[in-house]
C-alpha positions in Angstrom: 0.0 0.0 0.0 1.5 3.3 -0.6 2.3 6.0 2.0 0.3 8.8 0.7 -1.4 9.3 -2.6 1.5 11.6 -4.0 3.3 8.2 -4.0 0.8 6.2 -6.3 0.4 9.2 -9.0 4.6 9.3 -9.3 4.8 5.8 -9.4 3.2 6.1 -12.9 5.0 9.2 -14.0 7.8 7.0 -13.1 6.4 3.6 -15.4 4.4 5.5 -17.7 5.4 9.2 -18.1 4.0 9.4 -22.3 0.8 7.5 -21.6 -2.2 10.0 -21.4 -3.2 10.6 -18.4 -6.0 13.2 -18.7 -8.0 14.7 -21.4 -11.0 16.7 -22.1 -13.4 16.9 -24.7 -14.7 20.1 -25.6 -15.5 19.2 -29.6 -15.7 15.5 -31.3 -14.8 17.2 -34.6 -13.0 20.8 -34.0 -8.9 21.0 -34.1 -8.8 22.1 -30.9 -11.5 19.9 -29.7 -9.6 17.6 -27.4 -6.6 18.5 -25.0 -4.6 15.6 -23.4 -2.0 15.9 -21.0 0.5 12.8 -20.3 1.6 11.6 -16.4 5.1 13.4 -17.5 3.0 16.5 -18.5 0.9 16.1 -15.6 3.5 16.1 -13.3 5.7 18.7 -14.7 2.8 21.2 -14.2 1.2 19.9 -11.3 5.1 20.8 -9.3 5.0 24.1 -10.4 1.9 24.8 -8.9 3.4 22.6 -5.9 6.3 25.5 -6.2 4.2 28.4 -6.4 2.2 27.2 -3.3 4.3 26.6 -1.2 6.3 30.1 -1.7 2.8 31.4 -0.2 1.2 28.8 2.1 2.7 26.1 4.5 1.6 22.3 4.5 -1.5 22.1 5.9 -2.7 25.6 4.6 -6.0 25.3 2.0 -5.9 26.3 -1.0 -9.7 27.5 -3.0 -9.7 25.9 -6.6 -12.3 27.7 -9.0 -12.0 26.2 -12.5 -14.4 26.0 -15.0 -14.5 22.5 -16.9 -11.2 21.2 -18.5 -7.4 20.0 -17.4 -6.8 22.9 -15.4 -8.5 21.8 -12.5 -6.4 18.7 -12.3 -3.3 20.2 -12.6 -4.1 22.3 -9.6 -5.5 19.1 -7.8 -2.3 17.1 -8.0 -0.1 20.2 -7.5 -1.8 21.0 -4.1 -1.1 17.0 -3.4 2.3 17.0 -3.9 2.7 20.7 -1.8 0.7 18.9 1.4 -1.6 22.1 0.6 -5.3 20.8 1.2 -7.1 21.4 -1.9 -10.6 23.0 -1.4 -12.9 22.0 -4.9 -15.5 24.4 -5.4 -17.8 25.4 -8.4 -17.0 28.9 -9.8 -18.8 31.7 -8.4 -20.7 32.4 -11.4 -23.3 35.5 -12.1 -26.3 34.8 -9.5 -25.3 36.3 -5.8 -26.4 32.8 -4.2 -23.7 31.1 -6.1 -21.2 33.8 -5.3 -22.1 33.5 -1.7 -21.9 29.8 -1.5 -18.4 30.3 -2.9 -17.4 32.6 -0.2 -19.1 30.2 2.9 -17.0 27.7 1.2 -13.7 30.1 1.5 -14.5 31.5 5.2 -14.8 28.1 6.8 -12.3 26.3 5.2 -9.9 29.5 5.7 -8.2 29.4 2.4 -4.9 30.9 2.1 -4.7 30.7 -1.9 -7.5 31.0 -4.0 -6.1 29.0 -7.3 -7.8 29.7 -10.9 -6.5 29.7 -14.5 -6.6 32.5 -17.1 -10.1 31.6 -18.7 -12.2 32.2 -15.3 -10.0 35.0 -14.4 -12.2 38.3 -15.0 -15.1 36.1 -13.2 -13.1 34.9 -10.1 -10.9 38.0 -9.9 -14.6 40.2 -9.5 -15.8 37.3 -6.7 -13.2 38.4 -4.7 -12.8 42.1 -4.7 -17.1 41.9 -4.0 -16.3 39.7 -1.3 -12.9 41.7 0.2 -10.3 39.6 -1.1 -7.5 40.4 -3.2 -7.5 39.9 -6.7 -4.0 40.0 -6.7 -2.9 37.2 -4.6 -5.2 34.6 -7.1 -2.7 32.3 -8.7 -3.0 32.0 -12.2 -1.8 28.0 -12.8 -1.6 28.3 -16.4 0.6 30.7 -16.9 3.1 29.5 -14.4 6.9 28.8 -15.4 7.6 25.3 -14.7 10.3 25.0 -11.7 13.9 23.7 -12.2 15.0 20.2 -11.6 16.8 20.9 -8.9 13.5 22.3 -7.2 13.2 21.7 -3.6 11.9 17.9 -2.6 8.2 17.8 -1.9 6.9 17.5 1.3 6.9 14.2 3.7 2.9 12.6 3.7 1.8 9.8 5.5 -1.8 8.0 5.2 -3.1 10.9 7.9 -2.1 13.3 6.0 -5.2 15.8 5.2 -5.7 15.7 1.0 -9.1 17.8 0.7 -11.9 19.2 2.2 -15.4 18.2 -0.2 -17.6 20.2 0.4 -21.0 18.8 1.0 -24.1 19.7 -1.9 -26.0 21.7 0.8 -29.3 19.6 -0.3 -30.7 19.5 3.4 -28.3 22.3 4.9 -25.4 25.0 4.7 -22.1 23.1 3.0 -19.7 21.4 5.1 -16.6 20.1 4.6 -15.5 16.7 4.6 -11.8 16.3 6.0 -10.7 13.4 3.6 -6.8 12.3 4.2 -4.5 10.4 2.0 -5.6 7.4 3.6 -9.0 7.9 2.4 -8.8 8.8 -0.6 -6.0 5.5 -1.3 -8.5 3.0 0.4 -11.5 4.4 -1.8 -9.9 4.0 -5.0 -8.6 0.4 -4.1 -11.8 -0.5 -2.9 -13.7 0.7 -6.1 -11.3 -0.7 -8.3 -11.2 -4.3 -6.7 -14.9 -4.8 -6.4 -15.2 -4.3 -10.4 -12.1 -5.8 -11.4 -10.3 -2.5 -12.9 -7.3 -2.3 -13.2 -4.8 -0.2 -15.9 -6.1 -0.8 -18.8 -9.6 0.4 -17.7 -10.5 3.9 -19.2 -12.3 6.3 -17.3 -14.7 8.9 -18.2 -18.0 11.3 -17.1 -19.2 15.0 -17.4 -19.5 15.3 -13.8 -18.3 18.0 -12.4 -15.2 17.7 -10.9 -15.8 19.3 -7.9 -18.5 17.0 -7.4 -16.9 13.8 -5.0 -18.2 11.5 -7.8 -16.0 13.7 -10.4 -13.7 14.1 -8.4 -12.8 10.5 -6.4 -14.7 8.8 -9.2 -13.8 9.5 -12.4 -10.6 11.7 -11.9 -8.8 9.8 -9.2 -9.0 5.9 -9.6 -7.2 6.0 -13.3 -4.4 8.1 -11.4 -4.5 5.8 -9.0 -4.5 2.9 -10.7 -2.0 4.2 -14.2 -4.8 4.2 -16.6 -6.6 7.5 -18.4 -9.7 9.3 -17.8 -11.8 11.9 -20.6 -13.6 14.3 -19.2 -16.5 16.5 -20.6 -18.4 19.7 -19.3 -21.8 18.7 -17.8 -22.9 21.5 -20.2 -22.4 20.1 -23.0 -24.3 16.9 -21.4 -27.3 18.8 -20.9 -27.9 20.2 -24.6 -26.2 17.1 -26.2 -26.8 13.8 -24.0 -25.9 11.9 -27.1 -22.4 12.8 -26.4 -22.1 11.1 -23.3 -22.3 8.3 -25.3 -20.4 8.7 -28.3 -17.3 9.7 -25.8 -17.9 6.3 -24.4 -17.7 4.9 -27.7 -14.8 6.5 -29.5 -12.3 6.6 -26.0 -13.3 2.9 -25.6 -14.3 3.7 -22.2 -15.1 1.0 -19.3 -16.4 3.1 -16.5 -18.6 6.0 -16.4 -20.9 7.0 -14.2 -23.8 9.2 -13.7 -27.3 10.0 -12.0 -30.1 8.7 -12.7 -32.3 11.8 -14.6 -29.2 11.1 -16.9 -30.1 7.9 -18.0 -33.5 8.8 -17.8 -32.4 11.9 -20.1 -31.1 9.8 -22.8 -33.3 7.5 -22.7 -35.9 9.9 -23.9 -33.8 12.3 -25.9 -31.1 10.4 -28.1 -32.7 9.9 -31.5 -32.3 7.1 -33.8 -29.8 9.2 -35.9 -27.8 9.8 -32.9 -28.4 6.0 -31.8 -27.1 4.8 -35.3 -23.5 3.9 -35.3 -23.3 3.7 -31.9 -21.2 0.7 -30.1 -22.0 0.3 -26.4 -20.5 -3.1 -26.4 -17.4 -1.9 -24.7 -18.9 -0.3 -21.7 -18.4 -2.4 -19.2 -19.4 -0.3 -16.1 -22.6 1.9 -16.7 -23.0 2.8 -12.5 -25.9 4.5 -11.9 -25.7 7.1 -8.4 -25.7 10.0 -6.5 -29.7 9.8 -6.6 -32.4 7.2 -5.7 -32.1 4.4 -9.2 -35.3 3.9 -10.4 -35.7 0.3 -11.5 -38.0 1.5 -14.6 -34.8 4.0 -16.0 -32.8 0.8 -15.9 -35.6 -1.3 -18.1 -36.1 1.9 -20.6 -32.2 2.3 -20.7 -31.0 -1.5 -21.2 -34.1 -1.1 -23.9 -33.3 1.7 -25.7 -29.6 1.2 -26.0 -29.7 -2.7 -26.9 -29.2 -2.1 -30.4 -25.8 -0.1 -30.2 -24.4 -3.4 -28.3 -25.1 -2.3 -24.8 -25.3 -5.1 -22.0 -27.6 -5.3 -19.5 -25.2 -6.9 -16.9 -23.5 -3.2 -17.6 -25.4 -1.3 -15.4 -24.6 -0.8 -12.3 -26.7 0.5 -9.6 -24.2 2.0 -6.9 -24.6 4.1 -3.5 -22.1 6.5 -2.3 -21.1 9.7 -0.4 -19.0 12.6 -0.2 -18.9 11.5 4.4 -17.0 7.7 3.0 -14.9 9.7 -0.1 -17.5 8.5 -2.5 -17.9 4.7 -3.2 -20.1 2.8 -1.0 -21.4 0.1 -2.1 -21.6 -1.7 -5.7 -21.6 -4.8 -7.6 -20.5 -5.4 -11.0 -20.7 -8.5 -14.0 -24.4 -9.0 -13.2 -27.7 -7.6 -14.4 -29.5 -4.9 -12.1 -31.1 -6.8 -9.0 -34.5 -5.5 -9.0 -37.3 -6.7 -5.8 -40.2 -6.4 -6.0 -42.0 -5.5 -2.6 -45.3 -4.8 -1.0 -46.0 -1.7 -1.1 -48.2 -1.5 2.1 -45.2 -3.1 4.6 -42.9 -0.6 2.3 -45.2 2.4 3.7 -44.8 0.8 6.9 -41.3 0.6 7.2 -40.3 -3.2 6.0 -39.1 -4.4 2.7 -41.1 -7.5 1.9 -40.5 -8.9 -1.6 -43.9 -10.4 -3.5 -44.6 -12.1 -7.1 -43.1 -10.1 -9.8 -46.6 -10.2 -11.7 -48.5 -9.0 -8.7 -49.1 -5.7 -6.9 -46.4 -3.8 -5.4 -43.4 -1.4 -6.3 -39.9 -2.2 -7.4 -36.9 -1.2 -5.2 -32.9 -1.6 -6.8 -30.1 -3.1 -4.8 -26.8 -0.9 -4.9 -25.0 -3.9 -4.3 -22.7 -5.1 -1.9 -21.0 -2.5 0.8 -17.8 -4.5 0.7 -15.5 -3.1 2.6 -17.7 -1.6 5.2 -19.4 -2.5 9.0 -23.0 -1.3 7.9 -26.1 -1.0 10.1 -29.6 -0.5 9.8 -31.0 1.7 12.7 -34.2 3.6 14.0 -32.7 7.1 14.2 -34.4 8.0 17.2 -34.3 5.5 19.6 -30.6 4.0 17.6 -31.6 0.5 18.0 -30.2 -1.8 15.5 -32.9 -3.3 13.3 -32.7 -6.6 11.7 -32.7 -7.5 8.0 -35.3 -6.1 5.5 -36.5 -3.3 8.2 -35.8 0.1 7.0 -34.0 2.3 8.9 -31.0 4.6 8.4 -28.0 3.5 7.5 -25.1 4.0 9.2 -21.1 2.8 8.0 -17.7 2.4 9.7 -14.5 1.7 7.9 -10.9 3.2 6.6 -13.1 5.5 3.9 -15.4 7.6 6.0 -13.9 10.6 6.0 -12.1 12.2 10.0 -15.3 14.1 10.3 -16.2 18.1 9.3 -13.7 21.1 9.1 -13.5 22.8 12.1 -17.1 22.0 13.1 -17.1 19.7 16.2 -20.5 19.6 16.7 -21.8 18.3 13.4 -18.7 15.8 13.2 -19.6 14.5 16.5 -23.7 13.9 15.6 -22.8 12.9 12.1 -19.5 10.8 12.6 -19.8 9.3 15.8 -23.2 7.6 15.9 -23.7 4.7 19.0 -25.9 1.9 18.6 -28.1 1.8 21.7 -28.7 -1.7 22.1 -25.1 -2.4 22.0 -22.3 -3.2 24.1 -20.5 -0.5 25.5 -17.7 0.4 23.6 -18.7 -2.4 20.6 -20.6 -0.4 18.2 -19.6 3.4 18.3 -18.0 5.5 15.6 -20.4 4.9 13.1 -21.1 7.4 10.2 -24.8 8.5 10.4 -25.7 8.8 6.3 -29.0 10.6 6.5 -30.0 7.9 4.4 -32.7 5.5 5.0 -32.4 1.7 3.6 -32.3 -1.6 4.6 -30.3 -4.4 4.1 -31.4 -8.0 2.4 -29.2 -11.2 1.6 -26.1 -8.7 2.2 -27.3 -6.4 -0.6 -28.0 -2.8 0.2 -31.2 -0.8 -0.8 -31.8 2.8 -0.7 -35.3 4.2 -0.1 -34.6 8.0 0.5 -33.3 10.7 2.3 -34.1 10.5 6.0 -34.8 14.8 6.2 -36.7 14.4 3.3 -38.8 11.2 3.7 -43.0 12.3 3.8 -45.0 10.8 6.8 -48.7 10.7 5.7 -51.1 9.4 8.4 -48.9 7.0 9.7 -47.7 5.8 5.6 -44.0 6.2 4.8 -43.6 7.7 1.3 -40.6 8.9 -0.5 -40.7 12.3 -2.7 -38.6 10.8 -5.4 -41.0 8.0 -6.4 -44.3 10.6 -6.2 -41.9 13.1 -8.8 -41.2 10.1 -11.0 -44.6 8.9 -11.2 -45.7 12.4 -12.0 -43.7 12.4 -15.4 -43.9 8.6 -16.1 -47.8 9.3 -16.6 -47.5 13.1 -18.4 -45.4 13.4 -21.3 -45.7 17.3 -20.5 -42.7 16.2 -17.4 -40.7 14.5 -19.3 -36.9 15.6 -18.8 -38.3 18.4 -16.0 -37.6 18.0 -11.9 -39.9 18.1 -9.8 -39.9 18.6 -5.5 -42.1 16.8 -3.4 -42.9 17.9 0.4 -45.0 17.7 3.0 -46.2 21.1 4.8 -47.8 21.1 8.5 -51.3 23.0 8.9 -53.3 23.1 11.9 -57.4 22.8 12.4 -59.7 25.4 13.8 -58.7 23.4 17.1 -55.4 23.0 16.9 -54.8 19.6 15.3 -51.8 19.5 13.2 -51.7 17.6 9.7 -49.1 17.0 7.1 -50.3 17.9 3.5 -49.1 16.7 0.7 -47.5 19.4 -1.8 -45.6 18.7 -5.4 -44.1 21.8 -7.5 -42.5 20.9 -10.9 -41.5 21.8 -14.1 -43.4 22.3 -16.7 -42.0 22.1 -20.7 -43.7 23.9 -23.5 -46.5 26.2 -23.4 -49.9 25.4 -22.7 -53.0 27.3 -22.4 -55.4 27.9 -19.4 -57.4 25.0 -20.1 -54.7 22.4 -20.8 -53.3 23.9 -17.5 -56.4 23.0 -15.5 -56.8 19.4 -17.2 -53.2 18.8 -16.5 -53.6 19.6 -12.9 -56.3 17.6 -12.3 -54.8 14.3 -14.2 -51.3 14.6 -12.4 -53.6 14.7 -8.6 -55.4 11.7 -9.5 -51.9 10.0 -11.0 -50.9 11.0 -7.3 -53.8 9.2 -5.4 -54.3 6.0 -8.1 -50.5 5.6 -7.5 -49.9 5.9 -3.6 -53.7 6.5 -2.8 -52.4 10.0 -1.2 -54.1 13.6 -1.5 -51.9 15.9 -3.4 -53.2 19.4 -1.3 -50.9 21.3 -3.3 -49.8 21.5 -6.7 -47.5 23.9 -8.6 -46.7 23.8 -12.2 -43.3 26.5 -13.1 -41.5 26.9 -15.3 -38.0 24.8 -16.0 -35.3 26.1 -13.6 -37.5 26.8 -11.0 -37.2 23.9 -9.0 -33.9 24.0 -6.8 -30.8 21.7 -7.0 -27.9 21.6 -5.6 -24.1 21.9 -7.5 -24.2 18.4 -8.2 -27.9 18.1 -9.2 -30.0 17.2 -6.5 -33.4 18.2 -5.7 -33.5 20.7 -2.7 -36.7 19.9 -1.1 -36.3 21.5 2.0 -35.3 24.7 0.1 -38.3 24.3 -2.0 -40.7 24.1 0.5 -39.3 27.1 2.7 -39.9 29.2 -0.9 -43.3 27.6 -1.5 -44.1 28.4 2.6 -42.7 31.7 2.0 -45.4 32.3 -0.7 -41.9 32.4 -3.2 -42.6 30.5 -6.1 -44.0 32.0 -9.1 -46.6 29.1 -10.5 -48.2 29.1 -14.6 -50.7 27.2 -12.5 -51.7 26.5 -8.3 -54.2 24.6 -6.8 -54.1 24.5 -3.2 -55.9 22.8 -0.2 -57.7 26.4 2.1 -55.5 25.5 4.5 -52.2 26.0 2.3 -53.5 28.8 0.9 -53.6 30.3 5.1 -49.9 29.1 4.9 -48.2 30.6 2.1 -50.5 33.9 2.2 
C-alpha cells in the first residue's frame, strides 16, 4: 500500500510518463476539440503549482480551486497534493449572488490561504473576490506559471493521515460542510472501487460530472491516477444540450467506467434519436454505474431497452450508493444484471421491505449492491436501536473510507460521525457514520429508499418524494426531462390539530393554455392518489429552472418548501388545499 497518494500518481509518472493521463473533450470534430495531457505533462505542471504554493502557504494551509470544466482543475488538484496544501474543490462563483455567496461560505470556513484559478475564469473569479474583500492579486493563475527547475526543492513528507481535501457537501438538506478526507481515504477508496469491479490499468475512465462533485472528483478523476490508466472528461454543459455525447465519448475513447445520475439515464433515454443512436457501439462499456440519486428500476428497463441495439449489455449497469462523508464509493456490484425486488407496497409504507410475485401488486426497489468493505447498520434514528434484516432504517457505515469528520465543526462531526448503537455493548458499536439515508439491508445487498430529512410521513404511511416526482412524469409526457420537488407542509385545524399535507411543485415544458393547464392539474392529482392513494393538497406547475438543486444536481426539497411556505414561487398554475392557501398567504 502506498504511503500517501502523491506516491501512487509518481509511481506512474515514473512507469508510464508518455501515456495520457487526462483529457477533455470540448469538440468531437474541432482541431482544438480535445486537449490531453501525459503523467510526465501532468507532473511537470502539477510541481509548479506545488512551487508556487508553497512560496505562499505552508503544508496544511488550504488552497480554494475555482476552475471552469477542463485539465486545469487537475493540474491544480495534484499540485496541491504534492505541496501537502489541502485542496478546497468548489464550483465557480458564477453571475447569480447565491452562487457567489456559496463560494465565499466555502472560503471562510475552510480559511483558504490561496484561492487557485487559470486564465479563462479569471475576470469572473478576480470580480468574486474584490465583491467579497479579497485580493485579486494574490489569485494564482496555474496556467501561466513557469515550470520549476529540476533541482527544485523535494516535496513535502505525507503519510496515510495526512489531510488531502476538504469536499464540500451539496448543501441539499443544509449549509455546506466540509469533509476532512486524508491520503488514507482517498488511497482505500480507490482500491476498494477498483477491486470490487475488477479494474485495473487498462480500464479507461470517463464522465461530465463535475469535478468538484466527489463522484467527479474521487470517481472518475482519481481511480485511473490511482491505478495508471486514463480518464476523458467532458463539461456537464455540453451533457445537458447534447446527451448523445455522453455516449459517443464512451464509444470513441473505448471507455469501461462511467458514471452518472439517474435523470441522466432517464435523459437519454428519452432524448437520443435514432440518428444519434445509429453507429453507436455500447458493447465496450463495461461499467454503466448509476448514483448519486435514488435508481429507479424502470430508468434501468427503458435504458438496457433503448440502448440494446448499439451493443449495450444489461449486466452493464450498475446500480451503486455513495457519499461525499465515506470519499465516494459505497457500495456496488458489477458482472451482473441490475437486481431489482419487487416488494409490497403497504409493509414498504410501513417501514419493512417484503419482496412479492413479480406479476403481482407492489413497487420495485434496486439493490446498490454489496458494501464490501464496510461495518454497515440499519438503525431507528431515534431511539438507535439496530434493526434486523429487511426493516428500513438509516444506515449508518464504519470503515478506513469515511472521512475524519467536518472542518472545524465539532459539533456536526460528532452527531454525524460518531453515531452509537443503543442496544449495544459498550464500547462495541460506536463510531459509526450516520448517512442521513434511509435503507435496509437484504441477503447482504443494500437498498436505498430515500433521504431520511426528506422522507413524507402521511397518516402513519412512509412515502418517499422521489417515487411521487417520478410517477408524476412517467404518466404526463408534459414532465418529461423536467424536476420536480415533493414535500410535506404542517397546517393546523380550527382546534389546533396538526396535519401534514401533501405538496408537489415541478416543471413544466412547453407552453400550454389555461385550459390544458387546468386538465393537466387535475390528471397529475389523480396520478398522485391512483399511485400511492395519497391527496396531493398542493400542486404547482413552473416553469423549467425553477425547481432548486444543488451543484451536483440534486433536488432541494427542503429549500423548495421554505420558498413555497414563504409564498416564493411564481406558479403558470396552483391549486391549493384552504389551509395552504392560510400558509403561504
Amino acid at each position: 500500500m502506498h504511503v500517501n497518494f502523491t506516491e501512487a500518481i509518481r509511481r506512474n509518472v515514473a512507469d508510464r510518463g508518455s501515456s495520457t493521463a487526462v483529457t477533455f473533450l470540448s469538440d468531437f470534430d474541432a482541431d482544438d476539440g480535445r486537449i490531453s495531457l501525459t503523467y510526465a505533462e501532468l507532473d511537470r505542471r502539477a510541481r509548479s503549482v506545488a512551487a508556487a504554493l508553497l512560496k505562499r502557504c505552508a503544508p496544511g494551509d488550504r488552497a480554494l480551486l475555482l476552475y471552469p470544466e477542463g485539465i486545469e482543475f487537475a493540474v491544480a488538484f495534484v499540485g496541491c497534493l504534492y505541496a501537502g496544501v489541502v485542496a478546497v474543490p468548489s464550483p465557480l462563483p458564477g453571475r447569480y449572488r447565491h452562487h457567489q455567496r456559496r463560494v465565499s461560505v466555502i472560503a471562510a470556513d475552510a480559511d483558504v490561504t490561496a484561492v487557485l484559478t487559470e486564465s479563462r475564469a479569471l475576470v469572473e473569479v478576480g470580480d468574486w473576490a474584490e465583491a467579497f474583500d479579497r485580493d485579486r492579486d494574490a489569485l494564482v493563475v496555474t496556467d501561466t506559471l513557469e515550470e520549476p527547475s529540476p533541482a527544485a526543492e523535494p516535496l513535502p513528507r505525507l503519510d496515510h493521515d495526512s489531510v488531502a481535501l476538504l469536499q464540500y457537501t451539496s448543501g441539499s438538506t443544509g449549509d455546506p460542510k466540509g469533509v476532512v478526507l486524508t491520503h488514507g481515504n482517498l488511497l482505500h477508496n480507490a482500491e476498494s472501487l477498483c477491486r470490487t469491479f475488477g479494474l485495473d490499468d487498462g480500464s479507461r475512465f470517463g464522465s461530465w460530472i463535475p469535478h468538484y462533485h466527489d463522484m467527479g472528483l474521487m470517481g472518475i478523476l482519481l481511480p485511473p491516477l490511482y491505478l495508471g490508466s486514463s480518464c476523458v472528461l467532458m463539461s456537464p454543459t455540453t451533457f445537458l444540450k447534447r446527451p448523445h455525447w455522453w455516449l459517443r465519448l464512451i464509444d470513441e475513447f473505448d471507455i469501461a467506467w462511467s458514471a452518472g445520475p439517474n435523470f441522466a439515464y432517464e435523459l437519454c433515454s428519452r432524448q437520443v434519436t435514432d440518428e444519434q443512436l445509429a453507429g453507436l457501439d455500447l458493447s465496450r462499456w463495461k461499467f454503466a454505474n448509476n448514483g448519486s440519486e435514488p435508481v429507479q428500476a424502470a430508468t434501468l428497463t427503458a435504458f438496457a431497452k433503448r440502448f440494446a441495439a448499439a451493443g449495450l449489455r444489461t449486466e452493464a449497469l450498475n446500480p451503486c450508493y455513495g457519499m461525499a462523508e465515506a470519499t465516494v464509493f459505497v457500495s456496488g456490484s458489477g458482472h451482473r444484471e441490475p437486481v431489482v425486488l419487487r416488494v409490497d407496497e403497504q409493509r414498504l409504507a410501513g417501514g419493512a421491505l417484503v419482496p412479492v410475485s413479480a406479476a403481482g401488486p407492489g413497487r420495485d426497489v434496486v439493490s446498490c449492491g454489496f458494501p464490501h468493505d464496510y461495518d454497515v447498520r440499519i438503525v431507528e434514528p431515534d431511539s438507535r436501536r439496530a434493526l434486523s434484516e429487511g426493516e428500513i432504517g438509516e444506515i449508518w457505515l464504519r470503515g478506513p473510507s469515511v472521512g475524519q469528520g467536518y472542518w472545524d465543526n465539532a459539533e456536526a462531526t460528532e452527531r454525524t460521525f460518531n453515531g452509537t448503537v443503543s442496544d449495544a455493548g459498550p464500547g462495541t458499536e460506536s463510531g459509526y457514520l450516520r448517512t442521513g439515508d434511509l435503507g435496509a439491508v437484504l441477503d447482504g445487498e443494500l437498498f436505498i429508499t430515500g433521504r431520511l430529512k426528506e422522507m413524507l410521513i402521511l397518516r402513519g404511511r412512509n412515502l418517499y418524494p422521489q417515487d411521487i416526482e417520478y410517477e408524476a412524469r412517467q404518466h404526463h409526457p408534459e414532465l418529461h426531462g423536467m424536476f420536480g420537488a415533493a414535500f410535506t407542509v404542517p397546517v393546523q385545524d380550527d382546534e389546533g390539530r396538526q396535519e401534514e399535507l401533501l405538496v408537489l411543485v415541478h416543471e413544466l415544458r412547453g407552453r400550454h393554455t389555461e385550459d390544458e393547464l387546468e386538465r393537466l392539474a387535475s390528471s397529475i392529482r389523480r396520478t398522485v392518489f391512483t399511485e400511492f392513494g395519497a391527496h396531493l393538497s398542493g400542486l404547482a406547475l413552473v416553469r423549467r429552472g425553477a425547481v432548486q438543486r444543488t451543484t451536483s444536481g440534486k433536488i432541494q426539497r427542503l429549500q423548495m418548501r421554505e420558498l413555497f411556505c414563504a409564498g416564493e414561487i411564481s406558479a403558470l398554475i396552483a391549486r391549493l388545499d384552504p389551509r395552504l392557501e392560510r400558509v403561504t398567504a
